[in-house]
Phi, psi and omega in degrees: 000315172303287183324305167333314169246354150243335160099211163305316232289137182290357194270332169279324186277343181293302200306303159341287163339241213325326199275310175290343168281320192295331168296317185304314188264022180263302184299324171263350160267355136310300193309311185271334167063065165316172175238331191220128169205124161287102201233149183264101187244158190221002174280342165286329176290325157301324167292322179313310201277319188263312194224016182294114164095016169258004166302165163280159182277008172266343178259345139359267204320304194302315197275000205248358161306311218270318166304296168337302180297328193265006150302341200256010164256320198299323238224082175277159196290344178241020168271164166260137183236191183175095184261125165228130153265020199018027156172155193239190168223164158238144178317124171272098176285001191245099230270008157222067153282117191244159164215119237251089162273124217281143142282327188199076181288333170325252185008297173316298180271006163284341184266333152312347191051060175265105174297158187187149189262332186192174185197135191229105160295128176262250169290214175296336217229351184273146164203140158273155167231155176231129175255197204242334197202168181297307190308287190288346144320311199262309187296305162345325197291287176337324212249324184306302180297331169289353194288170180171148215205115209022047175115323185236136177326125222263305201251153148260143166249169211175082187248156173228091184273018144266040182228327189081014190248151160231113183290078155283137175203104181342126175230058183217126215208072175163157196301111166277145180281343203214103182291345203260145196213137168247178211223052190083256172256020205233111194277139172284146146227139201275319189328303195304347190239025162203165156212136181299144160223151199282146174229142175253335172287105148266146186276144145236210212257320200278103176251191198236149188209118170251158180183161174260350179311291203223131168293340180307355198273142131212024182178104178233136184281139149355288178276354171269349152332286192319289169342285125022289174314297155297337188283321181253336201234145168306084166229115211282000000 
């Protein structure tokens, strides 16, 4: 039925994920008769970033049905539940919004000749780097912070030197003219280490948290969920 209606389009196949993990984990939580379980869904957020206004209002209906059902497997009426998105998004009214996904960032900072001990790719456009030491941390900073891309500064930077990590984020959002970048001695093309995607969707700090615990929630920082948690729920 999904395939029917989107047919290939990724917006169909996120959704498919999410309907099948929530049966698979709907089945082992039945199976085992659990007291506490956490599950992660990502198609609305994938539809909010890709495809909000470009649907038909019948595949709206259709894809925002399809959410219903697998809520209503997820939510039995004598459960205590607890739905948060930690962060929502709003609508890019500006049909050239790009946002810059890495291909390989080793690969980037190694043709900078940035030594790094490791790296935890985050989001699209996110990377942590963890160094060995303070000495290769400050040069990363240095060789990081020159960059600048038709005129303007490429990255935000976020170093932290008692952890030794330093926190980067593409901070560029429209189509580049000019790809070739020098680094001291070392010419670039950015193209070979990103490719743009249109985002219709952007995140902001404000999410929505529905529940049943308590009628008093109705608006909580982030980091108090765990709390939240422990707090309503059994957990051995």
């Amino acid at each position: 039925m999904i395939l029917k209606n989107f047919k290939l389009k990724s917006v169909g196949l996120f959704l498919i994920n999410d309907y099948i993990s929530v049966l698979t984990f709907d089945h082992f939580k039945r199976k085992y008769n659990t007291e506490f379980e956490i599950i992660f869904l990502n198609s609305i957020a994938h539809y909010q970033h890709n495809y909000w206004g470009k649907l038909s209002e019948k595949e709206n209906k259709f894809f925002f049905n399809i959410i219903d059902q697998i809520i209503k497997i997820l939510i039995k009426k004598e459960n205590k539940f607890l739905i948060a998105n930690g962060f929502s998004q709003y609508k890019n009214l500006k049909d050239d919004y790009i946002i810059y996904r890495q291909k390989d960032p080793k690969k980037f900072l190694k043709k900078l000749n940035i030594s790094f001990k490791s790296i935890n790719q985050n989001m699209t456009n996110e990377t942590l780097i963890n160094f060995v030491n303070i000495i290769k941390l400050n040069d990363a900073f240095n060789k990081l912070g020159k960059i600048y891309v038709d005129g303007k500064k490429f990255l935000n930077i976020e170093k932290n030197e008692n952890k030794l990590n330093i926190f980067i984020k593409i901070n560029f959002h429209k189509l580049i003219k000019n790809d070739k970048i020098k680094v001291k001695d070392n010419t670039i093309y950015l193209n070979k280490y990103l490719y743009p995607i249109r985002r219709t969707g952007s995140h902001s700090d404000e999410g929505i948290i529905i529940t049943n615990l308590d009628s008093k929630i109705n608006r909580i920082y982030n980091h108090d969920i765990h709390r939240l948690i422990c707090e309503y729920f059994v957990i051995n």
